[in-house]
C-alpha positions as CSV (number, residue, x, y, z in Angstrom):
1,X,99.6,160.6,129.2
2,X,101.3,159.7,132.9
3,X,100.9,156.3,134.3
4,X,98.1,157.8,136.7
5,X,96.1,159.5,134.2
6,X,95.9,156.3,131.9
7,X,94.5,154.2,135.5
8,X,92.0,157.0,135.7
9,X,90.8,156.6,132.2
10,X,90.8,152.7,132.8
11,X,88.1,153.3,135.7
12,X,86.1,155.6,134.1
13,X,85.5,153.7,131.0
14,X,84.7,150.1,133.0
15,X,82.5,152.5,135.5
16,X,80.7,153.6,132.0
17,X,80.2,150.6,130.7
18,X,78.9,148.8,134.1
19,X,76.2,151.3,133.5
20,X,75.2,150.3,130.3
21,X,75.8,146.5,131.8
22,X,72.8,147.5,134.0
23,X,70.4,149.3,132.2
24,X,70.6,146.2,129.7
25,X,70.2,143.6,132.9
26,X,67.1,145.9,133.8
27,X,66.1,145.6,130.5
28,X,66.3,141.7,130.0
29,X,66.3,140.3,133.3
30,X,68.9,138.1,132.6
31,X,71.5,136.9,134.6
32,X,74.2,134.6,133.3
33,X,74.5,137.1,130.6
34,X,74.8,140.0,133.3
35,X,77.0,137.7,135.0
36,X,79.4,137.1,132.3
37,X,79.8,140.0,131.1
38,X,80.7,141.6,134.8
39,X,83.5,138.9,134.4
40,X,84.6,139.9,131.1
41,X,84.5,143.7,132.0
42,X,86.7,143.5,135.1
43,X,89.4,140.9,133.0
44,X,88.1,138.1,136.2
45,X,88.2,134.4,135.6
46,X,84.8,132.1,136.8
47,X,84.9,129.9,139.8
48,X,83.7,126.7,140.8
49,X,82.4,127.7,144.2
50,X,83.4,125.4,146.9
51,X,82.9,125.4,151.0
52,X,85.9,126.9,151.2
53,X,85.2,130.0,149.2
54,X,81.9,129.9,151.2
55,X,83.4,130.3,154.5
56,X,85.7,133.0,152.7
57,X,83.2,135.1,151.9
58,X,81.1,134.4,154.9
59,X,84.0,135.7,157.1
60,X,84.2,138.6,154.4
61,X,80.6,139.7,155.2
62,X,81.2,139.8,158.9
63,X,83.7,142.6,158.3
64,X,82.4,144.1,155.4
65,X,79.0,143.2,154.3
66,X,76.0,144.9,155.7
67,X,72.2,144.3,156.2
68,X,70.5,147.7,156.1
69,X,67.1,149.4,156.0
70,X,66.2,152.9,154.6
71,X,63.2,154.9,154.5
72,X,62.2,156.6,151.6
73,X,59.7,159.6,150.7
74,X,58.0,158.7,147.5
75,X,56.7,161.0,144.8
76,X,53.6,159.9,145.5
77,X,53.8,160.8,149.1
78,X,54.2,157.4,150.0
79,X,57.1,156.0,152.4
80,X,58.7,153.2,151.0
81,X,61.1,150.7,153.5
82,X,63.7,149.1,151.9
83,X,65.8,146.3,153.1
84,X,69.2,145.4,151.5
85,X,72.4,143.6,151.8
86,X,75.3,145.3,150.4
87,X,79.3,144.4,150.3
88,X,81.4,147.9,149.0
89,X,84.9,147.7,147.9
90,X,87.3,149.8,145.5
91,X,87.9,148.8,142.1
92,X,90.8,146.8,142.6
93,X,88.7,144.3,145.0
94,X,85.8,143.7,142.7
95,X,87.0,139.8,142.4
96,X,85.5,139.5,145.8
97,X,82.2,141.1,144.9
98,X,81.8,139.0,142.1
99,X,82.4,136.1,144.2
100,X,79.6,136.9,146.1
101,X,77.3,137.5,142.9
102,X,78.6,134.2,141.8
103,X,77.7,132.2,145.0
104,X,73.8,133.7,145.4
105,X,73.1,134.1,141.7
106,X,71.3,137.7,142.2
107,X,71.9,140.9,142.6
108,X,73.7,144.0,141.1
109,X,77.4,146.0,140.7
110,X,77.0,149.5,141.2
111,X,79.4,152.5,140.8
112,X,79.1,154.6,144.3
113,X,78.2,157.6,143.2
114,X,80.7,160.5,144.4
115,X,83.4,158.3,145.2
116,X,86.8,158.1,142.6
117,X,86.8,154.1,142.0
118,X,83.8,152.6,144.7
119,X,82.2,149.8,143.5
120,X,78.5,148.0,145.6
121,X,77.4,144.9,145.0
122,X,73.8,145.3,146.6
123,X,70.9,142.6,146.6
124,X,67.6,144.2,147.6
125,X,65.1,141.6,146.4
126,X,62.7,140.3,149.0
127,X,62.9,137.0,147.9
128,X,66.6,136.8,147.3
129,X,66.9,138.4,150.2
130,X,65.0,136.1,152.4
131,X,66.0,132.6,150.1
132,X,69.8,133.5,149.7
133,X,71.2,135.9,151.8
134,X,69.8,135.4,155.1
135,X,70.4,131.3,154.9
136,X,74.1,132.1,153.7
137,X,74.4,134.2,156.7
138,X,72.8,131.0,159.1
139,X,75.2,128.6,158.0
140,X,78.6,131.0,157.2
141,X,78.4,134.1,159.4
142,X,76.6,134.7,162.3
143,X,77.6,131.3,164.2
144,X,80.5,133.3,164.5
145,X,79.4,136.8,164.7
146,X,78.9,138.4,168.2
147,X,75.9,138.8,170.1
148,X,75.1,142.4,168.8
149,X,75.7,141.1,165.2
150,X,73.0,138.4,165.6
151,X,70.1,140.2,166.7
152,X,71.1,142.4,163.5
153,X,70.6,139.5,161.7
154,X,67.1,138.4,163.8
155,X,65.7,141.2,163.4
156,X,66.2,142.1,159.6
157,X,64.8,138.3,159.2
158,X,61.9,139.5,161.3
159,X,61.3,142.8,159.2
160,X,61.5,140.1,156.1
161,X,58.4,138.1,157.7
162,X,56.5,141.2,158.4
163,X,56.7,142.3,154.9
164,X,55.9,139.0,153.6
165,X,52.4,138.5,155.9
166,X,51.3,142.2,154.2
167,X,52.0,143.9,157.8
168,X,53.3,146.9,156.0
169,X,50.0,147.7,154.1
170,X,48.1,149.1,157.3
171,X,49.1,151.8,158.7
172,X,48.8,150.6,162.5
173,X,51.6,147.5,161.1
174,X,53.7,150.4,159.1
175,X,54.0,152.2,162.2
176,X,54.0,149.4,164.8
177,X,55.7,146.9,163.7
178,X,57.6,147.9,160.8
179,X,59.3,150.9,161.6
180,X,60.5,150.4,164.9
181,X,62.8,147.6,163.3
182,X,63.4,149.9,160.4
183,X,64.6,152.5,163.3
184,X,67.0,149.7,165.2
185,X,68.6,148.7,161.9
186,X,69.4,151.8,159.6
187,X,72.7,153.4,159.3
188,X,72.0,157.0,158.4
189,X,70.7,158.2,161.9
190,X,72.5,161.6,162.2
191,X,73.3,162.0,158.9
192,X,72.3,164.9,156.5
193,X,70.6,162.8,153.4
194,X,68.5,161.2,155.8
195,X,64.7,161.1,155.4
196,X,63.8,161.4,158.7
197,X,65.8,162.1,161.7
198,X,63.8,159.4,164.2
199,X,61.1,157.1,164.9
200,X,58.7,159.4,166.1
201,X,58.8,161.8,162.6
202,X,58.6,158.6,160.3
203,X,55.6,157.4,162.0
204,X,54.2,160.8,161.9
205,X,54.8,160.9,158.1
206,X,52.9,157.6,157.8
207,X,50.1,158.7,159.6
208,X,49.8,161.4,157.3
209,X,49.8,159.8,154.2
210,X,47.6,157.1,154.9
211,X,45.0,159.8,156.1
212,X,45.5,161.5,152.9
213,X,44.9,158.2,150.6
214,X,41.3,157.8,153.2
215,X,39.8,161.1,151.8
């Protein structure tokens, strides 16, 4: 077996076992133990966090971490709006997502499907979300982020709020309120795995199925 072929084999049996890592965290909802054995799986050492490892990773995010929002058709013909934060790395960086996990204490590892050795750390939580993430990004990221990036930032905070106050369960805040920021702040307009291809067809959709849950 080559040099190349062993590394490949490496990957795919630490991308196998992550998966079983997670389907136990789902499982048992516990997070030191997830934790611990990311460390253990990717051979990385635990770290005191300090304010220097802060300001790392905040600069970090502002080139590589990302606040998104997708829109989802449900089963149930329901559209579901998801916020996230997300960091994506190859393999060979994954000491820097699990610095992350280590500083806000939540969230997951994933394997990016389709890619050869694509690893996501993603935190999609509400809470976490709205309690970890977006503070972190107050005091280590956007005082130096541009304009543009700030309003990002204001606005995915804003969507946050919304969600919390129950806007999302009418259909006049859905399609008001919450969508509109949803439409400022996802990354798959033009893309071919999008759910819908604008504002105007998401709303629509909405409409819909909150007419059909009336009858």
């Amino acid at each position: 077996m080559s040099i190349h072929e062993k590394y490949d084999e490496s990957i795919n049996h630490k991308i196998a076992h992550l998966k079983k890592l997670n389907d136990q965290y789902t499982k048992n909802k516990n997070f030191v133990t997830y934790f611990e054995n990311l460390l253990s799986l990717f051979n990385v050492s635990s770290t005191v966090i300090t304010t220097n490892h802060k300001y790392f990773l905040g600069g970090f995010v502002e080139g590589e971490g990302s606040l998104n929002v997708s829109a989802k058709k449900m089963a149930e013909k329901a559209l579901m709006i998801d916020p996230e934060f997300s960091i994506t790395q190859h393999i060979n960086g994954v000491q820097i997502l699990l610095l992350a996990m280590c500083i806000f204490q939540t969230g997951r590892l994933f394997y990016k499907s389709g890619s050869k050795a694509t690893l996501v750390y993603r935190v999609d939580n509400r809470k976490s979300l709205k309690t970890k993430i977006l503070p972190f990004f107050k005091t280590y990221v956007t005082p130096f982020s541009s304009g543009f990036k700030k309003h990002r930032v204001e606005q995915f905070e804003k969507l946050l709020i919304l969600f919390e106050h129950g806007v999302h369960k009418s259909c006049d805040g859905m399609c008001n309120e919450i969508l509109p920021i949803w439409d400022n702040l996802r990354m798959q307009k033009g893309q071919k795995n999008e759910s819908f291809p604008d504002l105007a067809s998401a709303q629509a959709f909405s409409q819909k199925t909150k007419k059909s849950k009336d009858f």
